[in-house]
C-alpha positions, 0 to 999 in steps of 0.5 A: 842526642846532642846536635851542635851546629855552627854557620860560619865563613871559611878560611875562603871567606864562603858561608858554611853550615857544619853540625856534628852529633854524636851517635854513642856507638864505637864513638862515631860522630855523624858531621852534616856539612853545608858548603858551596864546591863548584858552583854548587851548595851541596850539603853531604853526611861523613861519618868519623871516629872520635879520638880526643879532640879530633875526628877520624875518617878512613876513606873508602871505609867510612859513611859519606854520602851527598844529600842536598845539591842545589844552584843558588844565584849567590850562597849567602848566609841566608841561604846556608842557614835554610838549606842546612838546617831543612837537612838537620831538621827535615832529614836526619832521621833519614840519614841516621837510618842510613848511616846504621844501615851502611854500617850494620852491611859492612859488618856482614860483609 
């Protein structure tokens, strides 16, 4: 499993943290993103289609699903880069379980 993860400053000039890993299935891709909204640092899980050098999302169709809320007094590289990487290493056997659960009940649905 190919896991490539960035931590980077937005176009808004906040720190992020984005990893992208590919679950060889239907070319879907699990992106775990890492990002301050509304005062908050939340680090939440999309699944997508890879098509080319994009990813797809269909909303209300797709995996998304918050994992990590927490109120930090400054969200600085550092602390990105800790809760970020605690979600990819301590959790993503957790979420990939998820995602294949949400996926295997939509399809008996």
């Amino acid at each position: 499993m190919a896991i490539n993860t960035r931590i980077y400053k937005n176009y808004g000039n906040q720190w992020c943290g984005h990893t992208e890993i590919d679950l060889h299935v239907e070319n879907r891709v699990l992106t775990i993103s890492t990002s301050k909204s509304y005062g908050l640092l939340k680090t939440y899980a999309t699944v997508g289609i890879r098509e080319g050098a994009f990813i797809s999302h269909t909303c209300y169709s797709d995996y998304r699903k918050t994992w990590v809320v927490m109120n930090p007094k400054r969200v600085t590289e550092k602390v990105v880069t800790q809760q970020h990487n605690e979600v990819v290493i301590d959790m993503i056997s957790s979420i990939i379980a998820d995602v294949n659960k949400f996926y295997k009940e939509k399809e008996l649905a």
